[in-house]
Backbone bond lengths (Angstrom), bond angles and torsions (degrees), N, CA, C in turn:
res aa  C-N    CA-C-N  psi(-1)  N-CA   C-N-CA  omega(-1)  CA-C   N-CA-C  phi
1 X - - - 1.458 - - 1.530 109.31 -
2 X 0.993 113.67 137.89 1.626 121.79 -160.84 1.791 98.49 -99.44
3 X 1.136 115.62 116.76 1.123 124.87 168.68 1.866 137.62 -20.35
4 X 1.058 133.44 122.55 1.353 126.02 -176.58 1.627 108.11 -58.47
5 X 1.617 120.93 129.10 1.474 97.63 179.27 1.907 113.95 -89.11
6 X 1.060 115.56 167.78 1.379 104.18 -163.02 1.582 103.13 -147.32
7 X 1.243 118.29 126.31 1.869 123.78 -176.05 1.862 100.22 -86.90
8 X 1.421 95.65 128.97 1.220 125.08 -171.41 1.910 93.16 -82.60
9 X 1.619 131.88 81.89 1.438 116.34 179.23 1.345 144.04 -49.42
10 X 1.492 94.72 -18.88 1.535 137.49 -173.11 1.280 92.07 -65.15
11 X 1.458 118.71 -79.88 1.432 143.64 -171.87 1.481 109.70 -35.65
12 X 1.535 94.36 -63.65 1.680 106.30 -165.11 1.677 93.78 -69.29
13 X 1.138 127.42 -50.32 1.750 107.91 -179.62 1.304 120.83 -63.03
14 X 1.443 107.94 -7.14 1.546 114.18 -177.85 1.756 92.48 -87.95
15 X 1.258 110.30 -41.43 1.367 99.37 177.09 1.657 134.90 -78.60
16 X 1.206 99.39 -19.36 1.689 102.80 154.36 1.796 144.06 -67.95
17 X 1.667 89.56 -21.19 1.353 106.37 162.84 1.690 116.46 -87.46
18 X 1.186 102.58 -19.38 1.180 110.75 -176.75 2.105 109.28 -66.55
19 X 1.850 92.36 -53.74 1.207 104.95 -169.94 1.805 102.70 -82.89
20 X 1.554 105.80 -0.98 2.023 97.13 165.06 1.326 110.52 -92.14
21 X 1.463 129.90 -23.51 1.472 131.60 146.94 0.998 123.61 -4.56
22 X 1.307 100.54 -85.60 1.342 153.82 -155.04 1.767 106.67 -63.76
23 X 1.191 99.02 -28.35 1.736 116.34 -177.78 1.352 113.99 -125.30
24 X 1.295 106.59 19.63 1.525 129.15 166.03 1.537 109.13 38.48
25 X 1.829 91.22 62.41 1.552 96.94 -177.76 1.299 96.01 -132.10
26 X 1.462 97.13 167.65 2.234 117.12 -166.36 1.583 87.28 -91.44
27 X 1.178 116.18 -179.56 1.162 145.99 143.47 1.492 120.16 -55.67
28 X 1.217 107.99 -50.31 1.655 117.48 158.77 1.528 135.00 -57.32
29 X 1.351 99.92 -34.18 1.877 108.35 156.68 0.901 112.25 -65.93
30 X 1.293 129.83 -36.92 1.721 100.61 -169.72 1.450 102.27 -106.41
31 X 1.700 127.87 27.34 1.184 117.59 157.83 0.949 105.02 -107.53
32 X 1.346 135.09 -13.55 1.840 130.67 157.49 1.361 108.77 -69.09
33 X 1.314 141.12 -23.04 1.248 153.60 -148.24 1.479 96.80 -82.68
34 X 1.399 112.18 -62.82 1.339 140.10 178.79 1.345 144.51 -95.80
35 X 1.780 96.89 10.36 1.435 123.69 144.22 1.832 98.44 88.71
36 X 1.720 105.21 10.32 1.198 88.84 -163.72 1.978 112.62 -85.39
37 X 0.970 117.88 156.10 1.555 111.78 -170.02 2.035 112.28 -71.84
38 X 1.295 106.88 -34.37 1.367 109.28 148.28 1.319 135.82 -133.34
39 X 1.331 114.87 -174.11 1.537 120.97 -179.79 1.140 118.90 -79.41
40 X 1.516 117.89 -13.92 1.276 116.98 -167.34 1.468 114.69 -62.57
41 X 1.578 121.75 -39.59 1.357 126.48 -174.07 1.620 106.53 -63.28
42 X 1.146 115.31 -32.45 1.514 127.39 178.00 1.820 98.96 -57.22
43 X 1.297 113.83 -67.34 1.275 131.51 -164.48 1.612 103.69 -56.80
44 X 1.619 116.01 -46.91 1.600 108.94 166.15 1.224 118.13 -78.81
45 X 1.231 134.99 -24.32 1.768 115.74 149.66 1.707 112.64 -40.15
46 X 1.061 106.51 -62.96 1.732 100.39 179.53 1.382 123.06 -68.84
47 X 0.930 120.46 6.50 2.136 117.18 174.98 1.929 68.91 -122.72
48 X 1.134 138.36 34.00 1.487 100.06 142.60 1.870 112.90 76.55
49 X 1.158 128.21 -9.29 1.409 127.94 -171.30 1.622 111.04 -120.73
50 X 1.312 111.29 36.90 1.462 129.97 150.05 1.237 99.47 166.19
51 X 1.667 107.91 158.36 1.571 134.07 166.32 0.949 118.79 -111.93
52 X 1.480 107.94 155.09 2.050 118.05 -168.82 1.432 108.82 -65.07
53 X 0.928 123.65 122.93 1.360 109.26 151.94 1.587 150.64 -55.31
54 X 1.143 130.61 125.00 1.076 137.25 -116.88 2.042 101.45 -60.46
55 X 1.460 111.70 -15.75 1.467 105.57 153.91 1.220 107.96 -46.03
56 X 1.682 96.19 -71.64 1.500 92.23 -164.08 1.562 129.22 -51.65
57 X 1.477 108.87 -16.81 1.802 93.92 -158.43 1.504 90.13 -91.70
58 X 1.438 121.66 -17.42 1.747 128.45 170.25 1.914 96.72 -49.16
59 X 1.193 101.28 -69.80 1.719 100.46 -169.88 1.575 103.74 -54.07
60 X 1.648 134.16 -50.57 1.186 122.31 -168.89 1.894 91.91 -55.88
61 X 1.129 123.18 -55.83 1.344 122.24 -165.49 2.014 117.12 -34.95
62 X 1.537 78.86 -47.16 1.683 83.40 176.92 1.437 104.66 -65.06
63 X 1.310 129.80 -67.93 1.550 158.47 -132.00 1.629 85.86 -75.66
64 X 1.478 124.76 -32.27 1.593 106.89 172.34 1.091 106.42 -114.61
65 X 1.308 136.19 10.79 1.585 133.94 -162.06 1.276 136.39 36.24
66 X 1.411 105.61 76.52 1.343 111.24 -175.16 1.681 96.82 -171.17
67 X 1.374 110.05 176.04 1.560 118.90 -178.91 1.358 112.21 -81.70
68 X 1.374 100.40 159.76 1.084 95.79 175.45 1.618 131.05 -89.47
69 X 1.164 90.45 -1.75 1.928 113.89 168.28 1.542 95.93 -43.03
70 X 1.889 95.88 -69.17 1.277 111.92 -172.26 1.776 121.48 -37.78
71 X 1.439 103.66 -61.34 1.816 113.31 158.30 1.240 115.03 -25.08
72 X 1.302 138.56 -89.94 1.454 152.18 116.40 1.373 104.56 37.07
73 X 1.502 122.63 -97.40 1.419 125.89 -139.70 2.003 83.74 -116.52
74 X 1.006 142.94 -65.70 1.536 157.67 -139.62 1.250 105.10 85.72
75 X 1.726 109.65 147.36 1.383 101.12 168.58 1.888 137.06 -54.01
76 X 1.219 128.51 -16.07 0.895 125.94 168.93 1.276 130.16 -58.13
77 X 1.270 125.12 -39.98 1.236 129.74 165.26 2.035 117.25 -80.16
78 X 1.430 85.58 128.20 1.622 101.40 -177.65 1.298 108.65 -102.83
79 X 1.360 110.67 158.79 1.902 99.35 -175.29 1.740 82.15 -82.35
80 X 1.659 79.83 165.05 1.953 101.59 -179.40 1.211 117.44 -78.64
81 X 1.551 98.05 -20.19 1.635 94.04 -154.32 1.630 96.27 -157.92
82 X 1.674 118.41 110.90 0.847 149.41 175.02 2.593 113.07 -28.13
83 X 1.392 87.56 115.23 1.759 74.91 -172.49 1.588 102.02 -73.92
84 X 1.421 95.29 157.56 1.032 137.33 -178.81 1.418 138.01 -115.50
85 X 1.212 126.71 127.75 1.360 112.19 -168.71 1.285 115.00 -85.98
86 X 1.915 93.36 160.98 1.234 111.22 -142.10 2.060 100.08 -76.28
87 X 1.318 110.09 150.46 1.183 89.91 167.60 1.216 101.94 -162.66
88 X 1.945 107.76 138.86 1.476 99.49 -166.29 1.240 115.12 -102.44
């Protein structure tokens, strides 16, 4: 039985600050970016204690150029174990 896969929140907010760095952006750009009224939702994506919703992680995807796998997991990590179809 092939394992449940599971998003590390920690990780992925560690990796969104990583990739607003990286694009030499505030905390405040990408809450104007994304129309949101504050920073705070920005700020709990990055400590890890919520994720974008799937609008949102579409717009971060564009707004740094990259997938949203990447958002999610970072490229370094590969899944372990090849998917499989579904079967009930």
């Amino acid at each position: 039985m092939m394992d449940y896969p599971v998003l590390d929140t920690k990780a992925t907010g560690e990796r969104i600050k990583e990739l607003r760095m990286a694009h030499n952006l505030k905390v405040e750009d990408i809450a104007l970016y994304m129309g949101l009224e504050s920073v705070q939702a920005v700020y709990k994506w990055q400590r890890g204690e919520s994720l974008p919703s799937v609008d949102n992680l579409y717009a971060l995807s564009k707004l740094f150029e990259t997938s949203i796998d990447d958002i999610l997991k970072g490229k370094e990590e590969e899944d372990e174990s090849p998917l499989l179809p579904f079967c009930a």
